[in-house]
VEXVO-281431 format. One line per field, with one value per residue (C-alpha): residue in one letter; chain; x, y negated, z negated. Coordinates in steps of 0.5 Angstrom, whole numbers. Example, Ala and Ser with C-alpha at 12.3 -4.5 7.8 and 13.67 -1.06 7.14 Angstrom:
VEXVO-281431
res: c(A | S)
chain: c(A | A)
x: c(25 | 27)
y: c(9 | 2)
z: c(-16 | -14)
***
This chain:
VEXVO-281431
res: c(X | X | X | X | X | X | X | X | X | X | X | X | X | X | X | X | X | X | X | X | X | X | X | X | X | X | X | X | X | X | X | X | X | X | X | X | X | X | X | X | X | X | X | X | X | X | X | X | X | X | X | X | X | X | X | X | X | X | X | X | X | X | X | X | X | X | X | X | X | X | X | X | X | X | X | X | X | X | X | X | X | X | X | X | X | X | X | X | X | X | X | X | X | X | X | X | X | X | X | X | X | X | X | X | X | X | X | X | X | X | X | X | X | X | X | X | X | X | X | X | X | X | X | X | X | X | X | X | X | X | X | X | X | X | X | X | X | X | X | X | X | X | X | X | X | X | X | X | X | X | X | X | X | X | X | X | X | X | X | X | X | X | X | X | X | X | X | X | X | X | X | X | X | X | X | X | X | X | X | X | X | X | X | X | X | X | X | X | X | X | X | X | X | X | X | X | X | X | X | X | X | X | X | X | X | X | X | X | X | X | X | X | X | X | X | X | X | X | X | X | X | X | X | X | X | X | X | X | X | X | X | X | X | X | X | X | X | X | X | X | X | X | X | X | X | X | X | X | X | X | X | X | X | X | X | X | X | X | X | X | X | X | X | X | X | X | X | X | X | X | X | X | X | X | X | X | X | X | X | X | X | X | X | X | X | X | X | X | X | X | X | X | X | X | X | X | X | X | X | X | X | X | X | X | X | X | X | X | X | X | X | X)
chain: c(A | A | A | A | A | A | A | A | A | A | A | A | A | A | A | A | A | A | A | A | A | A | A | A | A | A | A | A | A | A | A | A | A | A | A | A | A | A | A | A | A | A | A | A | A | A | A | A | A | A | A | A | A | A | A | A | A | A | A | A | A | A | A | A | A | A | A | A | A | A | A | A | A | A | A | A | A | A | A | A | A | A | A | A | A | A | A | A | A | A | A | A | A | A | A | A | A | A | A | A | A | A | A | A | A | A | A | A | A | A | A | A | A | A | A | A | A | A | A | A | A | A | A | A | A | A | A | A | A | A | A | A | A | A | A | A | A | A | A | A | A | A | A | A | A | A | A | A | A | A | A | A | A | A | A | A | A | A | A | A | A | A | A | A | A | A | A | A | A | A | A | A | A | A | A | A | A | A | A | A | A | A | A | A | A | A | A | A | A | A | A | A | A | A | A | A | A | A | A | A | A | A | A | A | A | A | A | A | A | A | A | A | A | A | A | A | A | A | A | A | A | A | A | A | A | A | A | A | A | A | A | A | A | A | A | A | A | A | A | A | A | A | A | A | A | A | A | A | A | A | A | A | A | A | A | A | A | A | A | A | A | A | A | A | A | A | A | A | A | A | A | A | A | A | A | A | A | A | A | A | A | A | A | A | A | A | A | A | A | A | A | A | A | A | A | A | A | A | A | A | A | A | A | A | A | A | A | A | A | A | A | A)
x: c(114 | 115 | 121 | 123 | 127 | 134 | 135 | 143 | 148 | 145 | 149 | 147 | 143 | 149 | 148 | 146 | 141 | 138 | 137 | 134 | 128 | 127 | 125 | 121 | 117 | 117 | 114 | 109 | 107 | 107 | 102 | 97 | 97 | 96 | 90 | 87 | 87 | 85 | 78 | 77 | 77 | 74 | 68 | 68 | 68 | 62 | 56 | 50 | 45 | 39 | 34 | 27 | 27 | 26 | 30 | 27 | 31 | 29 | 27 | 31 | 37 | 35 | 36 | 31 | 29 | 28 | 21 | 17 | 18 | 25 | 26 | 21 | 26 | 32 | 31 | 27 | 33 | 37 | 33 | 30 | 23 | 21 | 21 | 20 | 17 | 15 | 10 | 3 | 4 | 2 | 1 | -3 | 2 | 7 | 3 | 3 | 10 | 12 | 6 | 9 | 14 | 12 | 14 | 12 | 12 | 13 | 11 | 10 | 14 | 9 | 9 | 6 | 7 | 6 | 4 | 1 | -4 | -6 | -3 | -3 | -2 | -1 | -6 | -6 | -7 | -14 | -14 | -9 | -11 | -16 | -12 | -8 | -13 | -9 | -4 | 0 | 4 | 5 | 5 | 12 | 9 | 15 | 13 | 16 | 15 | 14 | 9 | 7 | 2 | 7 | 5 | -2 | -2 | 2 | -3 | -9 | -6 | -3 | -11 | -13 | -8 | -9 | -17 | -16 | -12 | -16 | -22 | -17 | -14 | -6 | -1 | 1 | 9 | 13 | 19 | 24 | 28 | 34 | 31 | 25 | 20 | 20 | 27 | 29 | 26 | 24 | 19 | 16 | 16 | 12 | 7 | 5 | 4 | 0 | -4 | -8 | -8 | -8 | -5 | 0 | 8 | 15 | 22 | 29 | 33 | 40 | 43 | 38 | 41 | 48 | 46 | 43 | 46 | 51 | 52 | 54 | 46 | 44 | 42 | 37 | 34 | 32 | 30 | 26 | 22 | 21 | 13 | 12 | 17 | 15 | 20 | 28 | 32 | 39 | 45 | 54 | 56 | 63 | 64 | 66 | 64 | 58 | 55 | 60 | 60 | 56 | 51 | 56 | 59 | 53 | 50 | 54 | 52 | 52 | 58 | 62 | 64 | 66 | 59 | 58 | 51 | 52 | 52 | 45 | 42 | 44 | 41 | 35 | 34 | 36 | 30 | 25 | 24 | 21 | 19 | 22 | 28 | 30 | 35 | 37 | 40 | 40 | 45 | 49 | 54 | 54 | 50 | 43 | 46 | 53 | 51 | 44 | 49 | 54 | 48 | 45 | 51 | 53 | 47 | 47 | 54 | 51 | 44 | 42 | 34 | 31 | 25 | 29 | 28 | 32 | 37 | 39)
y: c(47 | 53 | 53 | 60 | 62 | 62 | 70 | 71 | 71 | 66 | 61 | 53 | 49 | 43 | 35 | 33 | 39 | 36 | 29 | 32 | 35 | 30 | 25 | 31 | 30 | 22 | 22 | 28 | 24 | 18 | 20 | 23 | 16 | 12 | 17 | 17 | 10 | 9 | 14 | 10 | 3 | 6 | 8 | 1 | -2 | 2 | -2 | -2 | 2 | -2 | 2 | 0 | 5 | 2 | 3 | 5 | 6 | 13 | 11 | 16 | 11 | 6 | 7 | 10 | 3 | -1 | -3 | -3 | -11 | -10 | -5 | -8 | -15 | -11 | -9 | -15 | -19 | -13 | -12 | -5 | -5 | -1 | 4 | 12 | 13 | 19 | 22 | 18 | 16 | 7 | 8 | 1 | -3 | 0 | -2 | -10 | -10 | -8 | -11 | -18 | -18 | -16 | -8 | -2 | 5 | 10 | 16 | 19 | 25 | 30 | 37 | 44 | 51 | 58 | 63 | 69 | 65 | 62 | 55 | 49 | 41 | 35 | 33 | 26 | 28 | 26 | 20 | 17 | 19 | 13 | 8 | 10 | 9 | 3 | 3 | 8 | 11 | 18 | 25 | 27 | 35 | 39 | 47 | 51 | 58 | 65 | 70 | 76 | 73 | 66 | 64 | 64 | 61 | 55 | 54 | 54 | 49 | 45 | 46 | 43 | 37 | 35 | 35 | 32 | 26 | 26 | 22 | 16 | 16 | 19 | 24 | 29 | 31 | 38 | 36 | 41 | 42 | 48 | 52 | 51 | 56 | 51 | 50 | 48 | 44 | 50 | 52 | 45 | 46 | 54 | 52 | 45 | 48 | 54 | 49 | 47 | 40 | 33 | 30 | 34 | 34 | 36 | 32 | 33 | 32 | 31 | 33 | 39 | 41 | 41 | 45 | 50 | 51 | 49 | 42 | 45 | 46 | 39 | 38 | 45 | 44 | 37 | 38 | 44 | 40 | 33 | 35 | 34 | 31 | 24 | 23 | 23 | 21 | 21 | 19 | 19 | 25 | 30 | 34 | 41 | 48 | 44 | 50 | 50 | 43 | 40 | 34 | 29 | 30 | 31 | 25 | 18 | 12 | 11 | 10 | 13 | 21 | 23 | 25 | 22 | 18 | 13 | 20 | 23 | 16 | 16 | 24 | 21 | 16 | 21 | 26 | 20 | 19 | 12 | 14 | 12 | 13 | 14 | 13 | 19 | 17 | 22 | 21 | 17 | 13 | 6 | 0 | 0 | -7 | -4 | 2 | -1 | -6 | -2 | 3 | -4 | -6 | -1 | 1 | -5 | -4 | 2 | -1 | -6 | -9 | -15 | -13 | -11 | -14 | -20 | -20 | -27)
z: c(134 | 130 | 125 | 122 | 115 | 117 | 116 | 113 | 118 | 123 | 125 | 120 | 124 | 127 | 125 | 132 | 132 | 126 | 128 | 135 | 131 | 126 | 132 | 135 | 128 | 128 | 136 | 133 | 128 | 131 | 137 | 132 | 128 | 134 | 137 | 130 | 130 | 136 | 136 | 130 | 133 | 137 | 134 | 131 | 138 | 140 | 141 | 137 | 139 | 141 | 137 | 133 | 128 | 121 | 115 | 109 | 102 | 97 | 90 | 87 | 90 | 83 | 76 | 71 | 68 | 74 | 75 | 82 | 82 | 82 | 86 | 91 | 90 | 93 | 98 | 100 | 99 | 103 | 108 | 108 | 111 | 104 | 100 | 100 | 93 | 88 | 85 | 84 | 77 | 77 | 84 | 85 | 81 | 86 | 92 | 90 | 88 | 95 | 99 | 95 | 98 | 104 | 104 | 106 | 102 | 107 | 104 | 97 | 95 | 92 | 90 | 92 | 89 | 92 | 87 | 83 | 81 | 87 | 91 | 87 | 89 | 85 | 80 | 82 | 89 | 90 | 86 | 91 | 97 | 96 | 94 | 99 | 105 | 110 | 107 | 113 | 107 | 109 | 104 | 104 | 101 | 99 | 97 | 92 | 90 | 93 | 93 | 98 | 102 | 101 | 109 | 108 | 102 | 104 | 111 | 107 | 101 | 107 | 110 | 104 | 103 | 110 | 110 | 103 | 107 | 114 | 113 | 109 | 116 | 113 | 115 | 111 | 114 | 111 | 107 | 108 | 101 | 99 | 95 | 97 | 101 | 106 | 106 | 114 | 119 | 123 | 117 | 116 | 125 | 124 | 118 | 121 | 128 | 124 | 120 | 126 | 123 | 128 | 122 | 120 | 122 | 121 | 119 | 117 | 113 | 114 | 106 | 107 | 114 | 113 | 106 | 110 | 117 | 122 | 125 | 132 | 132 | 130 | 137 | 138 | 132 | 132 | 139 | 137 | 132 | 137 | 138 | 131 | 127 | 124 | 119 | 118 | 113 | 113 | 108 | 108 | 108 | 110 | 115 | 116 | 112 | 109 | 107 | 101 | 98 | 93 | 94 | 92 | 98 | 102 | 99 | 100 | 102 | 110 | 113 | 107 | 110 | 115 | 118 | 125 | 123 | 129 | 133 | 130 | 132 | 138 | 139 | 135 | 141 | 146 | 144 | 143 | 136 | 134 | 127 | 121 | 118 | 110 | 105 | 102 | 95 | 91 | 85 | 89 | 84 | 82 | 82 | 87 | 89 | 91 | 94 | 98 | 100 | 103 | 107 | 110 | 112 | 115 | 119 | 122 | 124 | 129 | 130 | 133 | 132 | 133 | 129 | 123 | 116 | 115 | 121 | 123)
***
């Protein structure tokens, strides 16, 4: 329906023509409200998706102050398989807090960078790769920086991470991160494969995703990555012109936003990923418990395992 200004000199809308357009309206608006409603039963209706993924929350979702008891206490009692740390700092007292409790630390988010002076990694590197051996934590490694032989740079220090990790039986996996020289899946995809390492892959990071690039690709690129994706993480987000929002509209807690995640997990299990799936927390608002809480529950809500960590 379109309704036009009424120029000077045209006849004056009539009572009972009035009357017929605010009940087209009405219908109008009648009709949309029960089909939103019913796709939004609807998705509340699907049945969960019966996957074995499990679920791991980042560290970055608590406080600072919180210790790694704590932390390993809550997500225990939510029922997170673990945690995805940071940094190699007290990295034995982590590893008991969480073993205590019967959980895992995924992987460790440590830093590379690319430069004028050469590829440098972090220090504590080499002291934690022992530390580490059997404990199935991978090295989450992003890396940062430019220079005018950037690609070969970053193979060699990849190289030398991997050759570093390999006899401890761990994985080093590239972290795509905006900003960074790897910044998309497709560049942790094109220097994993010219790494030429048996123990180096890719993943993919959802807020990075939707920073950087269309959500129409998300099946192409997450196909494209499948022989060496070995992590995922994902979060709450909104849909739309993501390019231009900021992270807190890009990082909510699951089930927050108006991304569709149930249907990135379906996609996930379509193409045939069976690895773990992280929590993406940064600076979400609120208190751990509340916004942890909120997540679970609402993955619980698409997935279904019996295998999960405090499930009935």
């Amino acid at each position: 329906m379109v309704f036009r200004v009424k120029k000077r000199g045209q006849p004056s809308l009539g009572a009972a023509d009035l009357l017929a357009t605010v009940r087209v309206l009405v219908a109008v608006m009648t009709a949309w409200l029960v089909l939103a409603g019913g796709l939004e039963q609807a998705m509340a209706d699907a049945p969960p998706l019966r996957i074995e993924n499990p679920l791991f929350a980042f560290d970055n979702g608590f406080r600072a102050g919180w210790t790694p008891e704590q932390q390993a206490a809550l997500l225990a009692e939510l029922g997170y398989a673990g945690v995805g740390g940071t940094g190699t700092a007290d990295l034995p007292r982590r590893l008991e807090a969480f073993q205590s409790q019967g959980l895992r630390i995924f992987s460790l988010y440590v830093g590379a960078r690319i430069g004028a002076e050469g590829p440098q990694y972090d220090a504590g590197l080499k002291a934690a790769i022992p530390t580490l051996e059997g404990q199935e934590t991978v090295l989450w490694l992003y890396i940062q920086g430019q220079a005018a032989d950037a690609e070969q740079q970053a193979v060699r220090v990849v190289r030398e991470i991997a050759d570093l990790a390999a006899p401890a039986g761990l994985r080093v996996v590239l972290y795509p991160h905006v900003g960074f020289y790897v910044a998309r899946v497709e560049d942790a995809v094109r220097l994993a494969r010219a790494a030429e390492r048996d123990n180096v892959g890719a993943s993919f990071n959802l807020c990075h995703f939707l920073k950087l690039d269309d959500e129409a690709q998300l099946r192409s690129r997450l196909s494209a990555a499948m022989p060496y994706l070995e992590l995922v993480s994902i979060n709450g987000s909104d849909s739309g012109d993501t390019r231009a929002m900021g992270w807190d509209r890009l990082i909510q807690p699951l089930g927050d936003g108006s991304f569709d995640n149930r249907r990135l997990l379906a996609l996930l299990q379509e193409l045939g990923y069976e690895g773990p799936i992280g929590l993406q927390c940064y600076n979400v608002p609120g208190d751990p418990r509340e916004h942890l809480a909120r997540s679970i529950a609402a993955w619980r809500q698409w997935v279904q395992s019996p295998e999960a960590p405090g499930d009935p």
